[in-house]
FIGUGU-21448 format. One record per atom (N, C-alpha, C): residue number from 1; atom name; x, z, y; residue in one letter. Coordinates in steps of 0.02 Angstrom, whole numbers. Last residue first. Layout:
BEGIN
resi,name,X,Z,Y,resn
NUM,CA,X,Z,Y,a $
...
# end
This chain:
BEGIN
resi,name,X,Z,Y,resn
183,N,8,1526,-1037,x $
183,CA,44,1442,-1033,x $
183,C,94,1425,-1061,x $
182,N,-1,1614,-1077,x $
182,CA,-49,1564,-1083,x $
182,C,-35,1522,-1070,x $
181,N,128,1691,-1070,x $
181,CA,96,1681,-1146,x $
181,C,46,1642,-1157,x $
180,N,156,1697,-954,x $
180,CA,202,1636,-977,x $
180,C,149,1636,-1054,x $
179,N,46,1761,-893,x $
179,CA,64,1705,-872,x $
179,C,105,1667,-925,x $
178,N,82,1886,-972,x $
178,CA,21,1856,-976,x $
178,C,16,1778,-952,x $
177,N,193,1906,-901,x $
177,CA,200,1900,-963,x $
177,C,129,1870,-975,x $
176,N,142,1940,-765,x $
176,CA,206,1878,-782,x $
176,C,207,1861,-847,x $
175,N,61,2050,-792,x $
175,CA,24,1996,-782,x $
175,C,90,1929,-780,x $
174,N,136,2142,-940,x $
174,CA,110,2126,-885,x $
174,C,92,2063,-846,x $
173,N,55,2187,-1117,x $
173,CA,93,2142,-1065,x $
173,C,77,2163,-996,x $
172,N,-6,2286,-1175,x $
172,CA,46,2295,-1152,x $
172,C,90,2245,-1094,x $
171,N,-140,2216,-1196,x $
171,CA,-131,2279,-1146,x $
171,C,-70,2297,-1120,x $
170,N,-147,2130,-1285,x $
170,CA,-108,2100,-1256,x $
170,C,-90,2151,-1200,x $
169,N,-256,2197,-1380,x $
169,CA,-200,2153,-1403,x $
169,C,-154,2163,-1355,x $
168,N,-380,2190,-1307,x $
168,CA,-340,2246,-1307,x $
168,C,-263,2238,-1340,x $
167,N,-398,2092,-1157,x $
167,CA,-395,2086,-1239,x $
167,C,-331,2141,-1239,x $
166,N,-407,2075,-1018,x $
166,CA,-431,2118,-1037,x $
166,C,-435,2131,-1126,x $
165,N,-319,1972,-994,x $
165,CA,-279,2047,-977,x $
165,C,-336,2097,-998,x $
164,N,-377,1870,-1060,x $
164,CA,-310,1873,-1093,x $
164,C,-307,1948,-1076,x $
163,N,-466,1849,-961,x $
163,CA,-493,1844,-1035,x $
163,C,-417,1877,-1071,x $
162,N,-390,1823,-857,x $
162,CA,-438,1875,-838,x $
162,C,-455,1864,-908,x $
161,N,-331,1691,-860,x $
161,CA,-266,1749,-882,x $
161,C,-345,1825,-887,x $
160,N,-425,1618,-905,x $
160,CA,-407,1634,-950,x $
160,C,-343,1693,-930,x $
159,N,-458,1605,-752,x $
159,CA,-525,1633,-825,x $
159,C,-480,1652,-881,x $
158,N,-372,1538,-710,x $
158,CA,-396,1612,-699,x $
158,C,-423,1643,-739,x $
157,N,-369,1423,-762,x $
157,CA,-308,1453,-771,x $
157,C,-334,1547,-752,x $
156,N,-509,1388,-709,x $
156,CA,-481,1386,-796,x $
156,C,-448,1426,-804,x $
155,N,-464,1381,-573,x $
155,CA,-537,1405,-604,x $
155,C,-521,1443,-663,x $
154,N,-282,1367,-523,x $
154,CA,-364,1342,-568,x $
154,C,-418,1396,-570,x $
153,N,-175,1438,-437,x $
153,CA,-204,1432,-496,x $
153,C,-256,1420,-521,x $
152,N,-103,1361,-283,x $
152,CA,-156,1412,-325,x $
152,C,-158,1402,-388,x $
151,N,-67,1288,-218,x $
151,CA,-29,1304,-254,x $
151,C,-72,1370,-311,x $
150,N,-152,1262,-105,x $
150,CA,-174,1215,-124,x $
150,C,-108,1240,-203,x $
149,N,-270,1401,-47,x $
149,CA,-187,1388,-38,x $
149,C,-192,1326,-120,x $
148,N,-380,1469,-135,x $
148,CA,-341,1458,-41,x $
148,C,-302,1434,-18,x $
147,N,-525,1462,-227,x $
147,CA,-434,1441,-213,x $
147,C,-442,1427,-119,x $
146,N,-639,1510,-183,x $
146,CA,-589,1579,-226,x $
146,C,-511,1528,-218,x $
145,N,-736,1461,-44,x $
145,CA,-697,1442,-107,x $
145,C,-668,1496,-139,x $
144,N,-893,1431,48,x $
144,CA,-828,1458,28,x $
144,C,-812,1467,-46,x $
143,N,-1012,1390,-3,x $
143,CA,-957,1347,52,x $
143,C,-877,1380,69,x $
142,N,-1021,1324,-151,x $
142,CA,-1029,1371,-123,x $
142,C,-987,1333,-61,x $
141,N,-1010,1264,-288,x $
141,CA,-1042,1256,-257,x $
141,C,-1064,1291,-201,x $
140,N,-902,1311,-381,x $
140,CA,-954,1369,-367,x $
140,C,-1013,1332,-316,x $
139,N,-817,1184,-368,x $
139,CA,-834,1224,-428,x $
139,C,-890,1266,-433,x $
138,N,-815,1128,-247,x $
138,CA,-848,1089,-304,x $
138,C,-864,1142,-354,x $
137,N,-844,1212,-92,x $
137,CA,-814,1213,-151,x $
137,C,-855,1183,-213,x $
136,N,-901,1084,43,x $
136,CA,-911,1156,22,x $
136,C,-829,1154,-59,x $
135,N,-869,1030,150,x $
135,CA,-901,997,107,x $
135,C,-892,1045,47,x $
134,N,-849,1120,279,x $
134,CA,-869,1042,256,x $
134,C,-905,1018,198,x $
133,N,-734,1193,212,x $
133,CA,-802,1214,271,x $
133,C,-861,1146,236,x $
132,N,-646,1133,142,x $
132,CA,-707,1181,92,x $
132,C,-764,1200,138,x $
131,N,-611,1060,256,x $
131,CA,-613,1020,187,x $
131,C,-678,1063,136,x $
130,N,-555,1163,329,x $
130,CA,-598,1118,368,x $
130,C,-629,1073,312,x $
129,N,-443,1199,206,x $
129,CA,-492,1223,248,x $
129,C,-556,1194,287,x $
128,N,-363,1074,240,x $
128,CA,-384,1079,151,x $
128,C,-446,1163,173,x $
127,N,-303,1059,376,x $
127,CA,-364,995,342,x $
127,C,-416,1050,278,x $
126,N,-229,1156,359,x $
126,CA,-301,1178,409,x $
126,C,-336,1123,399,x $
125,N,-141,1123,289,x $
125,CA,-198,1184,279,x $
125,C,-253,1202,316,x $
124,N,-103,1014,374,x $
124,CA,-120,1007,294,x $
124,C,-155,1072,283,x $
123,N,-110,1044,534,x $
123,CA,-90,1046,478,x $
123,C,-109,1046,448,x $
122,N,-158,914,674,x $
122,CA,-189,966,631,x $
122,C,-125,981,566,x $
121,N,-165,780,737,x $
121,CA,-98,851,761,x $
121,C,-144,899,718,x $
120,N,-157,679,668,x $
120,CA,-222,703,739,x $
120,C,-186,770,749,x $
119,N,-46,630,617,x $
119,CA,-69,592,669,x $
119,C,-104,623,732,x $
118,N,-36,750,524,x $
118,CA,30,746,559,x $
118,C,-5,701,635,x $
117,N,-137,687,450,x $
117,CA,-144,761,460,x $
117,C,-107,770,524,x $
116,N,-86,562,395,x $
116,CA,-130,573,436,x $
116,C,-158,645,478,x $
115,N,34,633,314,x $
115,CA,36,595,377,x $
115,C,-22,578,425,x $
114,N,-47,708,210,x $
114,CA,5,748,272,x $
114,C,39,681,327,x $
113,N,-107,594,150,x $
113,CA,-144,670,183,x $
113,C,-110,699,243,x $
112,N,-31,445,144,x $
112,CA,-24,511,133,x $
112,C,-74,558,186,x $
111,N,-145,287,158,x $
111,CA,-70,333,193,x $
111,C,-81,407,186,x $
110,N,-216,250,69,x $
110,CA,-159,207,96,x $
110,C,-112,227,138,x $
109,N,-316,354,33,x $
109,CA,-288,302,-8,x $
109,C,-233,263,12,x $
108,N,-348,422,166,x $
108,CA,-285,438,93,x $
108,C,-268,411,62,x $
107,N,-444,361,222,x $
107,CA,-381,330,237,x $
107,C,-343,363,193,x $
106,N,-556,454,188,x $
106,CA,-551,388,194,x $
106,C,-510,341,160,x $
105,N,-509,572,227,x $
105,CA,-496,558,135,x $
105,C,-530,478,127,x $
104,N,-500,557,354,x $
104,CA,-440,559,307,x $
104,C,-455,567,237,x $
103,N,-652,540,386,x $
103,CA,-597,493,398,x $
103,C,-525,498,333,x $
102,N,-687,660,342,x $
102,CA,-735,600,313,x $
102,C,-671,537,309,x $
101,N,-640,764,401,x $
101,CA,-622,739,337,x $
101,C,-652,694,314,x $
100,N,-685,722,531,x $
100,CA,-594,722,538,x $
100,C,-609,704,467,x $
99,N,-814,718,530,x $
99,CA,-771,667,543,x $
99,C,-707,655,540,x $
98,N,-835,872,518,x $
98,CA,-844,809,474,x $
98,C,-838,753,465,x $
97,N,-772,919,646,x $
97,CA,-731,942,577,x $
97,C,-757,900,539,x $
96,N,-868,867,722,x $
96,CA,-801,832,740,x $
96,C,-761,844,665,x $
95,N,-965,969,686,x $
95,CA,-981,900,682,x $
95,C,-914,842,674,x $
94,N,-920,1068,701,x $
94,CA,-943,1076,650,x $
94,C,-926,982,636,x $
93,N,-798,1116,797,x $
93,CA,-851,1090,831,x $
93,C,-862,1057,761,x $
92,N,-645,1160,862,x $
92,CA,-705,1203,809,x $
92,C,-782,1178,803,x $
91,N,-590,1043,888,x $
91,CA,-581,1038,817,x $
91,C,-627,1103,802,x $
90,N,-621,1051,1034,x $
90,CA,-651,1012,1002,x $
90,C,-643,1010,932,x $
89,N,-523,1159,1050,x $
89,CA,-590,1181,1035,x $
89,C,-651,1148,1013,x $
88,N,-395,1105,1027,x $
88,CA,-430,1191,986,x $
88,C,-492,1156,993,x $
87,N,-412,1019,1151,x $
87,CA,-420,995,1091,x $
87,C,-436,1049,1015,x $
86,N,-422,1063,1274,x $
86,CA,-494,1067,1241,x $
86,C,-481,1038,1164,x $
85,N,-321,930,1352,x $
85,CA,-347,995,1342,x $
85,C,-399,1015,1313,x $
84,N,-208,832,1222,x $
84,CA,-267,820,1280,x $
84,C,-270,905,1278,x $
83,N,-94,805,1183,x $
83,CA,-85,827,1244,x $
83,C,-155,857,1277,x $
82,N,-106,747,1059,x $
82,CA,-82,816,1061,x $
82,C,-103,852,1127,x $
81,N,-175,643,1087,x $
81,CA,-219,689,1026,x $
81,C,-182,748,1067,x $
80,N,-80,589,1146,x $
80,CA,-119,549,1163,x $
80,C,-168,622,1152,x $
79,N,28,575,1032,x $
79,CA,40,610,1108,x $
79,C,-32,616,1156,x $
78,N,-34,481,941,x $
78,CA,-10,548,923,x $
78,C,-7,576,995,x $
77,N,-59,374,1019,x $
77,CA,-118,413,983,x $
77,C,-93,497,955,x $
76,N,58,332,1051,x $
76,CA,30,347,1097,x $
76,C,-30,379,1058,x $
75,N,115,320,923,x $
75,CA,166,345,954,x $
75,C,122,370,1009,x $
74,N,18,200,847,x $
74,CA,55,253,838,x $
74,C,54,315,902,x $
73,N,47,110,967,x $
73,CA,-2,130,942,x $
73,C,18,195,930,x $
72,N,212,86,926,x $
72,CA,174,113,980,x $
72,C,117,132,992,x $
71,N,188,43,780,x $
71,CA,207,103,818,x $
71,C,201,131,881,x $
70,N,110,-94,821,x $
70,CA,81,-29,782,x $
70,C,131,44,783,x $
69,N,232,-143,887,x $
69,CA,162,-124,926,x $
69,C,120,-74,891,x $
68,N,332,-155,814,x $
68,CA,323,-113,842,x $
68,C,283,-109,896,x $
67,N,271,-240,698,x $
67,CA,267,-184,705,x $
67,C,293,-123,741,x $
66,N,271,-374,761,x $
66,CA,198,-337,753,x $
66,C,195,-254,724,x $
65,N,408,-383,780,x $
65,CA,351,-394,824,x $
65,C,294,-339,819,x $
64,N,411,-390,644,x $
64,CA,446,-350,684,x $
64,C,406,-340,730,x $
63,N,349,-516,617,x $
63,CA,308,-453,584,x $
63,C,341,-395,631,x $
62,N,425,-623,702,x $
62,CA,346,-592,700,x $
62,C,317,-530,690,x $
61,N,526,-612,623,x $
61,CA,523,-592,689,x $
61,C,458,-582,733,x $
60,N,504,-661,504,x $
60,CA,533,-595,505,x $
60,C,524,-567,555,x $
59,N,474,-789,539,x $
59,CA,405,-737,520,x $
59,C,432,-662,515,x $
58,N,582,-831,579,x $
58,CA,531,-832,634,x $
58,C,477,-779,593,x $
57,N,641,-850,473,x $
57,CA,694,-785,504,x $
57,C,606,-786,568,x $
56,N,560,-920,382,x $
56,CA,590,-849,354,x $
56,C,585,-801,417,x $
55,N,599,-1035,430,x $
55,CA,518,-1007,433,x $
55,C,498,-959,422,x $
54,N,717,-1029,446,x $
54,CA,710,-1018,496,x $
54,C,633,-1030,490,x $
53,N,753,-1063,276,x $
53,CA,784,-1018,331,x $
53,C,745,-1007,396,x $
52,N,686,-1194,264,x $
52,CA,658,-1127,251,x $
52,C,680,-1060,276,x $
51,N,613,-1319,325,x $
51,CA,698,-1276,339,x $
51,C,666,-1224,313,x $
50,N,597,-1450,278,x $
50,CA,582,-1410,280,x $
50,C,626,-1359,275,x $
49,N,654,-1592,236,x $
49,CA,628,-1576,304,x $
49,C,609,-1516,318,x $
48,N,718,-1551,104,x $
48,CA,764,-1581,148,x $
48,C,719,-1549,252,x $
47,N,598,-1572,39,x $
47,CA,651,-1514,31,x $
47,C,683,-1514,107,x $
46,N,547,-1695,75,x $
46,CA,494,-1646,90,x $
46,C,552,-1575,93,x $
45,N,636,-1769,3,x $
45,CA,654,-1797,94,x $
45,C,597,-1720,102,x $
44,N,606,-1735,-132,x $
44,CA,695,-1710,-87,x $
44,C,684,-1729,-18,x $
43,N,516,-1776,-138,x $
43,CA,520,-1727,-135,x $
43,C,577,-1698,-109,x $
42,N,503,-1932,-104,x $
42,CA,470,-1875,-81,x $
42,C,490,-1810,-82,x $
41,N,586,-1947,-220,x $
41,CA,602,-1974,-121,x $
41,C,592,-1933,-113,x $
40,N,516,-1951,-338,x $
40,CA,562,-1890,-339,x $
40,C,602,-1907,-258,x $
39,N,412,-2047,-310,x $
39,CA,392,-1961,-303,x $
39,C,467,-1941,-299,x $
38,N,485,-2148,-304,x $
38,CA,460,-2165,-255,x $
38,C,447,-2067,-244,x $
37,N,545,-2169,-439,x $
37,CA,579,-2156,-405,x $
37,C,554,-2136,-318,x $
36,N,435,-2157,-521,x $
36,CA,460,-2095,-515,x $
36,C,520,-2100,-453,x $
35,N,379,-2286,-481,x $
35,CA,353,-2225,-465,x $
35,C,402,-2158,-463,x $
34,N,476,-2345,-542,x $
34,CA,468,-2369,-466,x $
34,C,427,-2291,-456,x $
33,N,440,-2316,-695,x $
33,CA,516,-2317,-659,x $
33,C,528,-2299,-603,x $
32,N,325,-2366,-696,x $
32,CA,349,-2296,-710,x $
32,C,392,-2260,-691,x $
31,N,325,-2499,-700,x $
31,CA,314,-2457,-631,x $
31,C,326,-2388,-651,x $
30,N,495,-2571,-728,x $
30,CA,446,-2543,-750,x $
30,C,409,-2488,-703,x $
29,N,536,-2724,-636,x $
29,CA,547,-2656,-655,x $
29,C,502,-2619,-667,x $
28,N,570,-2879,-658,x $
28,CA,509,-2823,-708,x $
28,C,541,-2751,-715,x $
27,N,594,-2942,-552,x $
27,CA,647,-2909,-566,x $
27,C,615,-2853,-626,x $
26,N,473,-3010,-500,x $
26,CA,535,-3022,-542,x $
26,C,582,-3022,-565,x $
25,N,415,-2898,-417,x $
25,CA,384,-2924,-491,x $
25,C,460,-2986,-533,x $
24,N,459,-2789,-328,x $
24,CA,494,-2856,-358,x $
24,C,473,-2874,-395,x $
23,N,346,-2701,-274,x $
23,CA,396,-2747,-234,x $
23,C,419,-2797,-259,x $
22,N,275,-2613,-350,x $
22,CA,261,-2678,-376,x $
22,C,315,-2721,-335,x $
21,N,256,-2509,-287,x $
21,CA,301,-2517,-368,x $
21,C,342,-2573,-372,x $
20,N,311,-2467,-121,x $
20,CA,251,-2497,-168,x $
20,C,313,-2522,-225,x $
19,N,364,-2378,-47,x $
19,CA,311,-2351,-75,x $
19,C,262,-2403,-111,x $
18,N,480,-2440,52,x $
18,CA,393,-2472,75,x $
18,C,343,-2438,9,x $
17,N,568,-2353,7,x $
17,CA,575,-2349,93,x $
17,C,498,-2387,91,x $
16,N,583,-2364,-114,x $
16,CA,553,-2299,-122,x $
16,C,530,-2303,-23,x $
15,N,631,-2494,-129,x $
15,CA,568,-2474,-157,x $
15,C,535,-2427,-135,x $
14,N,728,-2490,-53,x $
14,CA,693,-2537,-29,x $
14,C,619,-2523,-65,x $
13,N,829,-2409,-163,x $
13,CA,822,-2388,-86,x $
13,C,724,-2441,-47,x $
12,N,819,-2496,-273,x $
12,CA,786,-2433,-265,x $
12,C,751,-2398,-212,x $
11,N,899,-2597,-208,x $
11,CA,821,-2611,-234,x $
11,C,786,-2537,-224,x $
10,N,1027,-2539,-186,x $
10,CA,980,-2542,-124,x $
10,C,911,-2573,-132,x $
9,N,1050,-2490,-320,x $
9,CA,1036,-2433,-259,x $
9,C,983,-2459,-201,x $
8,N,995,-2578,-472,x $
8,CA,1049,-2596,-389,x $
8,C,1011,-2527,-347,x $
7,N,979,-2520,-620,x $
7,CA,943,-2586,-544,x $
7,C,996,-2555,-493,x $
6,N,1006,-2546,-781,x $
6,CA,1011,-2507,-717,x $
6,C,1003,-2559,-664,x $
5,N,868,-2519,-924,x $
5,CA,915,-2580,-863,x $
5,C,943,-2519,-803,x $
4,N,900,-2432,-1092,x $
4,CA,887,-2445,-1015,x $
4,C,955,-2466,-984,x $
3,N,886,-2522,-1240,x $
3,CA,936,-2492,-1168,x $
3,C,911,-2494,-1114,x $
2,N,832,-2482,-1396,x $
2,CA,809,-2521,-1315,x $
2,C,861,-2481,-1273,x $
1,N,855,-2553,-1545,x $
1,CA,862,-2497,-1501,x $
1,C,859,-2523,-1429,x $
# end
């Protein structure tokens, strides 16, 4: 059965301080040995030199930084939009209306409808309007739409209460009752 040798601290020390295995050839310490002791230096003196706390608290203070410049941004684009004069009238202007929704269903993906909506000072219904001007209604292909109001009831959902109130069956219901019976 083989025992490992124990070597003296300040060999160790002397090994891992000049990074070569081989230092004592007559002391046959195994380079396996010398090596690991030379990597596992490294890593604790690499731990050791590297403050992580305060690469933390500086990037914390960065991003802060950086975001309240993008609020200010922000902050001046909103006031910026609201204040100007002519703004009504630049939003009735066909061309500008296809850039507003080109942009925000752009950018929907990464920041809510009603916050970008909120940005260029327009409301959510007057986007989802300027929306069917634009780029007409998918269903009828038409530029005006049958839904008005984004709480509406479907195409589908219509068709079928209008299929349901005219089946002589169901004559007695009224249209609440017709509602809960198709759905």
């Amino acid at each position: 059965m083989n025992s490992y040798r124990k070597f003296d601290d300040e060999i160790k020390e002397m090994v891992i301080k000049s990074g070569n295995p081989d230092l004592f050839p007559e002391l046959n310490i195994p380079r396996s040995t010398a090596l690991y002791w030379i990597r596992s230096s490294k890593k604790r003196i690499r731990l050791k030199n590297l403050n992580l706390d305060d690469a933390l608290k500086d990037k914390i203070e960065q991003l802060e930084a950086e975001l309240q410049i993008e609020k200010a941004k922000v902050l001046f684009l909103k006031t910026f939009i609201k204040n100007l004069n002519g703004w009504r009238e630049f939003l009735q202007n066909k061309k500008n209306k296809e850039v507003i929704v080109e942009q925000v269903l752009k950018f929907c993906s990464w920041i809510p409808k009603a916050q970008l909506c909120d940005l260029i000072g327009i409301k959510t219904n007057s986007f989802h309007r300027m929306k069917v001007e634009v780029k007409g209604c998918i269903r009828i292909g038409l530029k005006k739409c049958k839904i008005l109001s984004a709480n509406q009831l479907t195409f589908r959902e219509q068709e079928k209460i209008y299929n349901l109130a005219r089946d002589p069956r169901l004559s007695h219901m009224s249209i609440k009752g017709l509602q809960y019976y198709a759905f």
